[in-house]
Structures are given as structure tokens and as C-alpha cells.
N, C-alpha and C positions, 0 to 999 in steps of 0.2 A: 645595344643599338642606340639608346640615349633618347633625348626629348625632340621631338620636331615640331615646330609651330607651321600649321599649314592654313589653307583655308575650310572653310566651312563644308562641306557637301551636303546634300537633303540625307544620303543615307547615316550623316551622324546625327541627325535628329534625335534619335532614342537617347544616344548617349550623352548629347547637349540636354535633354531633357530629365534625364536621372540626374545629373550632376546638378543642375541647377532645383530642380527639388528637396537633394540635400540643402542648398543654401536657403532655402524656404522652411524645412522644418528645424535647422538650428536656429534661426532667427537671426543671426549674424548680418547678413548683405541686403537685406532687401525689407521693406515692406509689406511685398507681395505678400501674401497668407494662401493663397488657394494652389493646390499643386495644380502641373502641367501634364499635358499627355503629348507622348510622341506624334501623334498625328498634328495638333494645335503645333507644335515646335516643329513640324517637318512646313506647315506654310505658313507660321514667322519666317524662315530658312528662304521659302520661296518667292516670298513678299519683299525682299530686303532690296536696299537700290544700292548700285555701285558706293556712293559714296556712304553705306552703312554695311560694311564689311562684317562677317563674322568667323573669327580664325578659329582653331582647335589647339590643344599642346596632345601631341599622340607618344606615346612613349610603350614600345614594343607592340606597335602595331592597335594601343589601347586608347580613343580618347582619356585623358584626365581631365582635362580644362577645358574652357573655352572663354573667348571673349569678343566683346561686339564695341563697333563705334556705333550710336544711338544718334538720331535728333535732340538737341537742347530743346528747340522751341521749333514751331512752326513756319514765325514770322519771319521773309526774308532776311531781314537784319541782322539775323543768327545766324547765318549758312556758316559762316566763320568758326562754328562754335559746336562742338561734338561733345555728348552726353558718352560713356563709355560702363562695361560691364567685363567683371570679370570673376570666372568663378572654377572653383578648382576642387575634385574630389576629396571627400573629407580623408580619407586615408595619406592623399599624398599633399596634404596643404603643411605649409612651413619647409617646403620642399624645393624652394626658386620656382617653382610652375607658373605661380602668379607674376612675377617678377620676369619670366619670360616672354608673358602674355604680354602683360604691360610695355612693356620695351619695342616689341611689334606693332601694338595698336599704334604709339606714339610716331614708328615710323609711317606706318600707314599713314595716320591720319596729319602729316607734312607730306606725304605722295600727293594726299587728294586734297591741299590744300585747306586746308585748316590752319585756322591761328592760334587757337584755345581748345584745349580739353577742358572739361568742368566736371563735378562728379557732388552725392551725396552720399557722406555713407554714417551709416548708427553706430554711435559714440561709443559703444562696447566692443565694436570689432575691432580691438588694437593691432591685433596683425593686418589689418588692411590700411589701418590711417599708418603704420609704420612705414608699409610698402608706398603710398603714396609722397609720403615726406622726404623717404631714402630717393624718389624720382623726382623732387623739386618742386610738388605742388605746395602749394600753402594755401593755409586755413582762410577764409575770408569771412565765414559767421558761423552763426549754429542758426538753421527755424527750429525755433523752440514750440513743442507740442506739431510737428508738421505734419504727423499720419497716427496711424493708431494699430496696434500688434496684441491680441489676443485682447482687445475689450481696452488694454491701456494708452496713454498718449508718451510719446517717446516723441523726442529730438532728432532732428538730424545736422551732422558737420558737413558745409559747405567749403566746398576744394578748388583751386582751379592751376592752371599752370598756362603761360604763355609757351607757344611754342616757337 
């Protein structure tokens, strides 16, 4: 049947929510620490506004992935400017899934007018700063010490890409 990248529904809450709690207990994507509950991720799903889309990769009828266009900032000045997420079942990652997400958000977020993607991600997750490199973003700094993951201070790589 192959991968389909669709959109969001409230009924894949659960499955948005499992998959992104792996990327919480590897430690790989996120800073977050505390897991999520399908209920919490059924109204993020229901909270979202058009121009904060959140797609799925389904493949045999199974979520694997999923990914979102985010707020950068709040201030007007930013509208231009989309924060993005993107997270893929630990089983099927290295898989193109993320790489299909990706390629969707980016059309999305030229639909809804956007200029700039921008992104953070922890300097340990190689297959994610590869997937962002092989799409054209580049590095523009590191904040050094910017959050904290099990008591420690870690870095993050600051990304961005004109669209």
C-alpha cells in the first residue's frame, strides 16, 4: 500500500502521542522530558489554527509519523516564520518517513505563505541535522547551554532555510 502523508485527525491523537513520546524517552528531538497523554494530544490537535497544520505519514493504514508547522514567536513580525516538528516511529526511522514529512510541511508552509522555516535540534541527533542539510537548511549558530535534559545543560543547533 506504501506511505501516505495526510492530515492530522483528533482520532490520531493516540498515535501522534505514542510516537512522539518515543522521541521523548530517546532523548534525541526534543527537550521536552515529561511524556504526553492522548487526551493532552487529542486538544493540541484541536487547538491548532489553519496556519499550524499537523500532517501524519500512514503507511498500511498505521500512523508512523507525524509532523507540524509551530509558531516561531508570537510577535507579529514573525508571521513569516514557522517553527516545525517532525517525528517518526522508532522502528521505522532511517526509513525516508521523516524525509517525506519534511518535503510536505515545506510545501504546506509555501501554501500558507510562509518565507522561512526555522528549526532547533540537539547536536546528537545526526540523522536529523542530515535530513535538514540534504533539504537546504543551514546552520546559523549553536545556544550553547539553552535547556536542560535529565539534570544536564546541552546545546542546541540553530537551522533555518529560506523558502
Amino acid at each position: 500500500m506504501g506511505l501516505r502523508i495526510r492530515a492530522a485527525t483528533l482520532d490520531d491523537a493516540g498515535a501522534i502521542c505514542a510516537i512522539y513520546n518515543q522521541g521523548i524517552e530517546d532523548r534525541i528531538a526534543t527537550l521536552e522530558t515529561a511524556l504526553r497523554t492522548p487526551d493532552e494530544r487529542r486538544a493540541w490537535l484541536a487547538q491548532r489554527e489553519a496556519r499550524h497544520p499537523v500532517i501524519v505519514a500512514e503507511e498500511d493504514g498505521r500512523v508512523v509519523g507525524w509532523g507540524s508547522l509551530n509558531p516561531f514567536m508570537t510577535r507579529p513580525g514573525y508571521r513569516f516564520v514557522a517553527d516545525f516538528s517532525i517525528y517518526v516511529e522508532r522502528e521505522r526511522r532511517g526509513k525516508g518517513i521523516g524525509s517525506q514529512l519534511l518535503a510536505r510541511l515545506e510545501e504546506l508552509a509555501r501554501e500558507l505563505g510562509y518565507h522561512k522555516l526555522a528549526l532547533t535540534a540537539l547536536p546528537w541527533n545526526a540523522a536529523g541535522l542530515a535530513l535538514y542539510e540534504a533539504f537546504g537548511f543551514r546552520t546559523v549558530g549553536v545556544y550553547t547551554e539553552q535547556g536542560q535534559i535529565d539534570g544536564r545543560w546541552v546545546d542546541t543547533v540553530v537551522m533555518e532555510k529560506l523558502l
